[in-house]
C-alpha positions as CSV (number, residue, x, y, z in Angstrom):
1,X,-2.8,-38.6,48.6
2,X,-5.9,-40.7,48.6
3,X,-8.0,-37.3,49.6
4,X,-7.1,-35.7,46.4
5,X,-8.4,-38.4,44.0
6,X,-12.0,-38.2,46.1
7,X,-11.5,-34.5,45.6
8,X,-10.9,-34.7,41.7
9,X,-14.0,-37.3,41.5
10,X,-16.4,-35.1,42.9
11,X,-15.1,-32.0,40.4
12,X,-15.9,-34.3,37.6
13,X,-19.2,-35.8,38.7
14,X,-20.9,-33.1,37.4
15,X,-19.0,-32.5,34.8
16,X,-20.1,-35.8,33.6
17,X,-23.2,-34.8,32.0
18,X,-24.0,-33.8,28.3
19,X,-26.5,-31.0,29.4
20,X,-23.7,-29.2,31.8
21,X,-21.5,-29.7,29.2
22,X,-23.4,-27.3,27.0
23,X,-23.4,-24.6,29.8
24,X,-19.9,-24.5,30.3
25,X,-19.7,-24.1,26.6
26,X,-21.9,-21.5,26.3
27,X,-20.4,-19.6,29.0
28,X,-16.6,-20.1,28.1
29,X,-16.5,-16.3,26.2
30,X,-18.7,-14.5,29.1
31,X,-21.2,-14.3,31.2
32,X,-24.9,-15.0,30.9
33,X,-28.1,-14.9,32.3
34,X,-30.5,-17.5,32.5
35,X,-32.6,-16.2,29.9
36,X,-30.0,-16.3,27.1
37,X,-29.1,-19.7,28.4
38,X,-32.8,-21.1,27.6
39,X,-32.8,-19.1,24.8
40,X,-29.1,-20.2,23.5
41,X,-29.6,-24.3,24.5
42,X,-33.1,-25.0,23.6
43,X,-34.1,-26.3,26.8
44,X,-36.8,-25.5,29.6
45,X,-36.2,-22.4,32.4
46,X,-36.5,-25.2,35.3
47,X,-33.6,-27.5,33.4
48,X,-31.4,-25.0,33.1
49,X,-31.2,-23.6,36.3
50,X,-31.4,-27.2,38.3
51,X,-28.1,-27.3,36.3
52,X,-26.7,-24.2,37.1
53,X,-27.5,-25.2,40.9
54,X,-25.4,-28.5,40.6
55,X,-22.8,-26.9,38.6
56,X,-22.6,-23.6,41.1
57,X,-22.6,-25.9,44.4
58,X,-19.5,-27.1,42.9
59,X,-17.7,-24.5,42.4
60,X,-17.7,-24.5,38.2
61,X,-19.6,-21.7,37.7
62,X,-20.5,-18.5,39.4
63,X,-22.5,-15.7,39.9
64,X,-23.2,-11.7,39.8
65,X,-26.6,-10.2,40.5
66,X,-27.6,-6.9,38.5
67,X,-31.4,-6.1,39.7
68,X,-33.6,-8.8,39.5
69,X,-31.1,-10.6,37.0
70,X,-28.4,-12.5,37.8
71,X,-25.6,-13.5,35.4
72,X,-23.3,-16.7,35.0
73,X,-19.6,-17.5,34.4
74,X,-17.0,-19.6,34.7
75,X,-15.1,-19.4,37.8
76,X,-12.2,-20.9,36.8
77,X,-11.2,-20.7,33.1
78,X,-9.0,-24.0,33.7
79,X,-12.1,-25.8,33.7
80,X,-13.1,-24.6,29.9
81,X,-9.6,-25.6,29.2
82,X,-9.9,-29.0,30.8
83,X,-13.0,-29.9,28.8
84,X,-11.8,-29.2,26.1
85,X,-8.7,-30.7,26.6
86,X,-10.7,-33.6,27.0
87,X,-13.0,-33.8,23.8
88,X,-10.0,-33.4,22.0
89,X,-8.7,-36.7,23.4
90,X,-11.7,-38.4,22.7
91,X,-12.5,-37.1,18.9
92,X,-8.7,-38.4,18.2
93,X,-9.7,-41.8,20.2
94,X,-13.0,-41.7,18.1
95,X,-10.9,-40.6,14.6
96,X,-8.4,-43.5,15.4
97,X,-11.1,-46.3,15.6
98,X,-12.7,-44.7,12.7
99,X,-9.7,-45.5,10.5
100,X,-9.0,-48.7,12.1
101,X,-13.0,-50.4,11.5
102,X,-12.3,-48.8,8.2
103,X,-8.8,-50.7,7.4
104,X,-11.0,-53.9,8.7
105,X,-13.9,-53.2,6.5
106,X,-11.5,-53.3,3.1
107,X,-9.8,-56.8,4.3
């Protein structure tokens, strides 16, 4: 049982940064090549595919070559599902303590 919880931890260890984030947001409705990816986040050609490396070596993303180009997507639509599954938890954590500082500030 242990095996599975080091298993899970080293899914989300990537997953744990703002940068990868964005990718797997920008890929959740299709592919895309690294070009459109640069173009799309803002950030430099070397960034975003040391990114795609991590997130490809493990197993989030995947890949289809087409000539010289090749594309990126999601392997697993679960794991769109799963992040966002989990920024919804946290913007209702952050909307609670929002309301409860705010309660504080009127007493």
């Amino acid at each position: 049982m242990k095996k599975i919880f080091e298993i899970q931890a080293d899914v989300c260890k990537p997953l744990a940064n703002a940068k990868r984030l964005e990718i797997i947001y920008a890929l959740k409705d299709g592919e895309r090549s690294v070009a459109e990816l640069v173009k799309t986040l803002g950030l430099p050609k070397p960034n975003v595919s040391q990114h795609l490396a991590v997130l490809r070596a493990c197993g989030v993303v995947k890949t289809r070559r087409k000539g010289v180009k090749i594309y990126y997507s999601i392997a697993n639509p679960k794991i769109v599902k799963a992040c966002t599954l989990l920024r919804e938890v946290m913007i209702e954590e952050f909307e609670a303590r929002r309301k409860l500082f705010s309660k504080l500030r009127k007493h």
